[in-house]
C-alpha positions in Angstrom: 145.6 -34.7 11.1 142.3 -36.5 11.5 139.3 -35.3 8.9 137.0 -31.7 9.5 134.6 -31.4 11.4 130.9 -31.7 9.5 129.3 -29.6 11.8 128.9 -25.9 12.0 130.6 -25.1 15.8 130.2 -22.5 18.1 134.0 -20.9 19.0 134.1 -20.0 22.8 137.3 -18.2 23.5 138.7 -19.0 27.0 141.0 -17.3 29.4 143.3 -20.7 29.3 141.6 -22.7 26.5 139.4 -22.4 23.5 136.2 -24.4 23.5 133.6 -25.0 21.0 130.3 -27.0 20.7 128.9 -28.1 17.9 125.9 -25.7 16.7 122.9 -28.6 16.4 123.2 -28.8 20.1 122.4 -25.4 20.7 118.6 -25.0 21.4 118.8 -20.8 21.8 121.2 -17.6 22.3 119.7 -15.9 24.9 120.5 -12.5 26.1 119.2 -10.9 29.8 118.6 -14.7 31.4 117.8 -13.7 35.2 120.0 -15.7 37.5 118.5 -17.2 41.0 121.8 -17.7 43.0 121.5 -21.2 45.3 123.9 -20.5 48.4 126.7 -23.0 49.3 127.2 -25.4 45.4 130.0 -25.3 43.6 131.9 -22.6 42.0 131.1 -23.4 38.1 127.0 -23.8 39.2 126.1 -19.9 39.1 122.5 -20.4 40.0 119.0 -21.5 38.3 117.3 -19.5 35.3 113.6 -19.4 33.7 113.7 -20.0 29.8 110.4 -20.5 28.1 108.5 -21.4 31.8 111.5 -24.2 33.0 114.0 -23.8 35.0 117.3 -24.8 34.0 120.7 -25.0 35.9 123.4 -22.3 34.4 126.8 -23.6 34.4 130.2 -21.3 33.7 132.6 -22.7 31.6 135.6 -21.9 33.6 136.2 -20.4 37.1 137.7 -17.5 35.8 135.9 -17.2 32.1 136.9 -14.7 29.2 139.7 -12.7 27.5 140.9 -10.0 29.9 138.9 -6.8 29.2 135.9 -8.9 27.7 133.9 -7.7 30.8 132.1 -5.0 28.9 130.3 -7.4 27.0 126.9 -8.6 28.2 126.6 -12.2 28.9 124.7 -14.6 27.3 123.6 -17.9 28.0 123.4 -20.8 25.3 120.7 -22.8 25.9 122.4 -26.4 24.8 120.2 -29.8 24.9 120.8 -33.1 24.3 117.2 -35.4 24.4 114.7 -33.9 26.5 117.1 -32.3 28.6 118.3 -28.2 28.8 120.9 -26.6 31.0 121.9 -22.6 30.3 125.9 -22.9 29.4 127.4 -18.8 30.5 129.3 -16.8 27.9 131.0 -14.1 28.9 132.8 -13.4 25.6 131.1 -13.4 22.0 130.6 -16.4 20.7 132.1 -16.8 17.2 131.1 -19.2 14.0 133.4 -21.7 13.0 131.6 -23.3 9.5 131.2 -27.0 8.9 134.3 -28.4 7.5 136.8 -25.5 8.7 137.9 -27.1 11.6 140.5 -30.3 11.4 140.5 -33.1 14.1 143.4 -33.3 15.9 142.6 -36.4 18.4 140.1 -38.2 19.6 140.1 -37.9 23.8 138.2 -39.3 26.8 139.2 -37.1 29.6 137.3 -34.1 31.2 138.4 -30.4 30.8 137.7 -29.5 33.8 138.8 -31.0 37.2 135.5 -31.0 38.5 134.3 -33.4 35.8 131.4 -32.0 34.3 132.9 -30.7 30.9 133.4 -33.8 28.9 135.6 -33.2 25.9 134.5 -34.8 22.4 137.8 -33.9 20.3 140.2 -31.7 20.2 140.5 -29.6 16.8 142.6 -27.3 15.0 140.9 -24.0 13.7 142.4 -20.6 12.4 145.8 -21.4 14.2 144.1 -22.3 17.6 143.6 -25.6 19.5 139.8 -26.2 20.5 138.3 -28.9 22.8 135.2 -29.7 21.6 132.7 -30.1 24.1 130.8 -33.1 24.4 127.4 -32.3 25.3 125.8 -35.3 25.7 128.1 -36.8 28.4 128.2 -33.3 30.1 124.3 -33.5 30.2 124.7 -37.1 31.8 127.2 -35.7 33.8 124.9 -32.8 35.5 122.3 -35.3 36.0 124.1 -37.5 38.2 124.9 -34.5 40.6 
């Protein structure tokens, strides 16, 4: 196994996969973000939303997002950044701490979680007996710009 992660990580419990990103690149946790629905774009772009006077696209993680019977949780929205750009990530399960240093690299990759491209993963990791893909949120944020 590769060394720990030195960064404090956000756990983001999926229906088929954990995900995580790494806490510096999260700008707020943001509870009762209004959603502007944009007819006919893709599935995982759920609309536009205001934070602090912008507007910022709000992506989903997955299609189908959550632990089955997580829907009685209300939804938040990490704001992540990377430079001078924002875009609203959407959490529908609690987001849990995983401390600097608790999680072991696995492998480094270079592929994309999801097969529409956007997700770029950084590395895969090994925490509390789960796998996590790490998401890279600078290439993501590239990603989302080019679209």
């Amino acid at each position: 196994m590769g060394p720990s992660n030195q960064n404090a990580m956000l756990l983001l419990a999926g229906r088929e996969k954990n995900y995580a990103v790494e806490f510096f690149s999260v700008e707020e946790i943001c509870f009762n973000i209004k959603l502007s629905k944009i007819p006919a774009l893709p599935n995982y772009f759920l609309g536009l939303g205001n934070y602090k006077g912008s507007t910022l696209p709000i992506i989903r993680l997955e299609k189908e997002y959550g632990q089955p019977g997580a829907k009685n949780m209300q939804p938040v929205v990490l704001i992540l950044k990377y430079q001078q750009h924002q875009f609203g990530l959407w959490v529908e399960v609690q987001p849990d701490m995983i401390p600097a240093g608790a999680a072991a690299a696995i492998q480094e990759s270079d592929f994309s979680i999801e097969e529409n491209g956007i997700w770029k993963e950084k590395e895969l990791y090994q925490y509390d007996g789960k796998l996590v893909s790490l998401i890279d949120v600078q290439r993501s944020a590239e990603q989302l710009l080019l679209l």
